[in-house]
N, C-alpha and C positions, 0 to 999 in steps of 0.2 A: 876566562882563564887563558886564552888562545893571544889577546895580550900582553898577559902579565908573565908571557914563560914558560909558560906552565906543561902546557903539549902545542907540540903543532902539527902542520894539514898533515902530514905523513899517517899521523896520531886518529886523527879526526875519520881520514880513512880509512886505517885500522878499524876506529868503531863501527863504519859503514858496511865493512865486510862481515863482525861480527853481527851486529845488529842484522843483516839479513840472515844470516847462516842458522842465526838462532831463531828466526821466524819460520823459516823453511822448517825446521824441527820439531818446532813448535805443533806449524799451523798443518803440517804435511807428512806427519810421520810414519806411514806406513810404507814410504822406499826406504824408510832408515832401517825398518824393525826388519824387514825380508830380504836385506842387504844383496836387493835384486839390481836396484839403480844409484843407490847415494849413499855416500861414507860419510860418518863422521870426519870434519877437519879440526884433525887435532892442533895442528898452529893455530889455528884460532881463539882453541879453547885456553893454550898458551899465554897467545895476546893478550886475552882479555885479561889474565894473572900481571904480567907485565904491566899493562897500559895504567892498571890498579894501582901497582907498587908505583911507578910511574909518579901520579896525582898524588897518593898517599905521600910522601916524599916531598913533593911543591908544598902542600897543605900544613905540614908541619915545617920543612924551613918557614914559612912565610908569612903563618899565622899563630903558629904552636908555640914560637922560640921567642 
């Protein structure tokens, strides 16, 4: 899709940031629960709304229409 238009690297890195942020949560969750060492980042969780509407959008001009 990084051809056709679709998202680019800005995009790509966005996912990069999210895709860790959400393994750290995952995988490491007890600074998040006792909110001793790490926040939630809420831009990310944004992002990842965004990046969505984003694709959802390319998807449909390009293959829906």
């Amino acid at each position: 899709m990084l051809h056709l238009g679709g998202i680019d690297s800005e995009d790509i890195a966005l996912y990069n940031k999210i895709r860790i942020h959400r393994n750290e949560i995952v995988h490491d969750m007890a600074p998040f629960l006792t909110r001793s060492r790490k926040m939630l980042d809420a831009s990310l969780m944004l992002g990842t709304v965004s990046l969505h509407a984003k694709i959802e959008k390319w998807w449909f001009s390009f293959f829906e229409v």
